[in-house]
C-alpha positions, 0 to 999 in steps of 0.5 A: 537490489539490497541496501543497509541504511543507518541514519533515518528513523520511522518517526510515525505512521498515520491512515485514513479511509473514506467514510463510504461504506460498502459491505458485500452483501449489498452487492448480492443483488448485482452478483448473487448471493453464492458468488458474494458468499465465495468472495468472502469466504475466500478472500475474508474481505467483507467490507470496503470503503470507497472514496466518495466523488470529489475526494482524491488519494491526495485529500487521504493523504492530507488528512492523514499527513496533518493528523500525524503532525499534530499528534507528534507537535511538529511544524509543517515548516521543518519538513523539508521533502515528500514523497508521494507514491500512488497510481492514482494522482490527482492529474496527469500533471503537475506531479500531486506531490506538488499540490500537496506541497503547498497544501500541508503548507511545507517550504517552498524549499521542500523537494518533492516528487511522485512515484507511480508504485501500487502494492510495493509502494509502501517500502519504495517509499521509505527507501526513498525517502530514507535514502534522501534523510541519508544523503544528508539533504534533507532532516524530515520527509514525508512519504504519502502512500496510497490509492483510490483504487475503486475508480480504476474498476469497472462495476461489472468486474466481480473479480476485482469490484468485491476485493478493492478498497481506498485509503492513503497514509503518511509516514514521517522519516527524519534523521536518526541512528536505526538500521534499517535493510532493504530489498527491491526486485522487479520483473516488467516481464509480468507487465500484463497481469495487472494492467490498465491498458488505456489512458497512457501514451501507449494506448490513448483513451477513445471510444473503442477503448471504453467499449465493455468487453465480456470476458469468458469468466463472465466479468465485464471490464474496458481497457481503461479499467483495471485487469488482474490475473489473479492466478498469474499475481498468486503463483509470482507471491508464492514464489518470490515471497519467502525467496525475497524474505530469506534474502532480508533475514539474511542481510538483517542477520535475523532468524525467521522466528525473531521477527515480531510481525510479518507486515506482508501487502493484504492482497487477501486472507487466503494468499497470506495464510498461503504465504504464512504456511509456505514460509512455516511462520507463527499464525501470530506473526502475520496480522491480516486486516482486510475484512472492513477494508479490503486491499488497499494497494500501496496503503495496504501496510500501513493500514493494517498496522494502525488498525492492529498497532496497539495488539502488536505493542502489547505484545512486543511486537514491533521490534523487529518488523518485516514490512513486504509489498509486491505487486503490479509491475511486477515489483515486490520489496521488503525491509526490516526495521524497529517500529518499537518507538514509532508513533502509530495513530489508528485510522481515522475516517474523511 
């Protein structure tokens, strides 16, 4: 699907990280030491921050949301939408996007709605909300994204324990003359390689399925903790990537090296250099922002542009960005847009 929008603006972004720590190498004891030296070297993650117990992607997502509104002086009563987009809700029901609702104070005359998207999240969401700006309902959405993803790991699972880390976000859409272009694939043939399998209607919760099972790599996982084929995610990125950005520079009428920054999902250091030499683009023009936090699933994006914004608007920048997610699904998504006079705030710490 590819889609041009003209009437919604990126007002500003916002990010917030757990205060928990976790720096790899104390995981030396559990993993060795080699095995923790690989990861990182591999991977160029180093540190991750995990949501403490009590503390939700919905309570990331608020204290960014109102550390976002104050900064830009604007009154939760003119928000008139949100979105909340997350694999990681704080209920099976009511919706969270509800309870945020009523938390952050917006009008009982707001929609609001959830979606469940992991790393192409992002750019759903903006979709979503751009397209409700567009359609004349509403003036300003909010577009709450993110994840808790170290609850959904079982701690015997080096392969996945070592590379998540939490966060959520919140960006602010409203009314505006900008262009803004979009293209959203997805492919639930690959349904399996990024999978929880129980805990749904399909497979509930019972006691055989939270058995911990020794795979053949040697981790340990259960069926209501997350499983990634890492190889299976890495060959659907390289492959599909550069085709879905060939196809957005095309509707954008931009050429590959008119694009400021590359604001790719950070899966880990080595598939984005792999995707930046496959795609033959400035080593610039693809920030990577993993070493103290991981990859955060849907806030991935907005997270590595609040901690590399002020580098980027240095150096003009964020004029022309292409923001790509892609992911469990499997689902991918880009879009170019004009950060250039969006308000980004660096991250700040709950």
């Amino acid at each position: 699907m590819k889609a041009t929008l003209t009437n919604s603006i990126i007002k500003g972004i916002s990010t917030a990280i757990p205060k928990t720590q976790v720096n790899l190498h104390s995981l030396s004891s559990i993993y060795g030491e080699d095995e923790v030296n690989r990861i990182i070297a591999s991977t160029g993650i180093e540190e991750i921050h995990v949501a403490r117990e009590g503390l939700c992607t919905s309570d990331l997502c608020e204290a960014a949301a109102e550390a976002l509104l104050s900064r830009l002086e604007i009154s939760p009563s003119t928000i008139d939408g949100l979105v909340f987009v997350s694999q990681t809700p704080d209920y099976r029901m009511p919706a969270t996007s509800v309870l945020l609702q009523h938390r952050l104070g917006l009008p009982t005359t707001a929609v609001a709605f959830d979606i469940n998207y992991g790393c192409s999240g992002f750019v759903y969401g903006l979709y979503q909300a751009s397209m409700m700006v567009e359609a004349g309902g509403c003036e300003r959405v909010l577009v709450c994204v993110g994840d808790t993803s170290t609850r959904m790991v079982h701690p015997g699972d080096r392969s996945v324990r070592m590379v998540f880390g939490d966060a959520g976000s919140a960006a602010l859409i409203e009314k505006g003359k900008n262009t803004t272009h979009f293209v959203l694939r997805t492919d639930g043939s690959g349904a399996e390689h990024l999978i929880i399998p129980a805990g749904g209607s399909r497979k509930p919760i019972s006691e055989a399925t939270s058995k911990p099972i020794e795979t053949e790599d040697g981790n340990v996982r259960s069926e209501e903790t997350v499983y990634m084929n890492g190889m299976e995610i890495m060959s659907f990125a390289l492959r599909e990537i550069p085709v879905m950005i060939e196809d957005l520079l095309n509707l954008s009428g931009w050429k590959k090296e008119d694009v400021g920054t590359y604001a790719l999902h950070q899966a880990n250091k080595f598939m984005l250099e792999y995707l930046r030499k496959k795609m033959k683009l400035q080593k610039e023009s693809v920030p990577i922002a993993v070493s103290s936090v991981g990859n955060t699933g849907p806030a991935s994006i907005p997270l590595m542009l609040a901690i590399k914004h002020k580098k980027l608007s240095e150096r003009n920048q964020l004029e022309k960005v292409i923001c790509c997610g892609f992911g469990v699904g499997l689902s991918w998504a880009a879009c170019s847009l004009d950060l250039s006079s969006t308000v980004i705030l660096d991250p700040i710490e709950v």
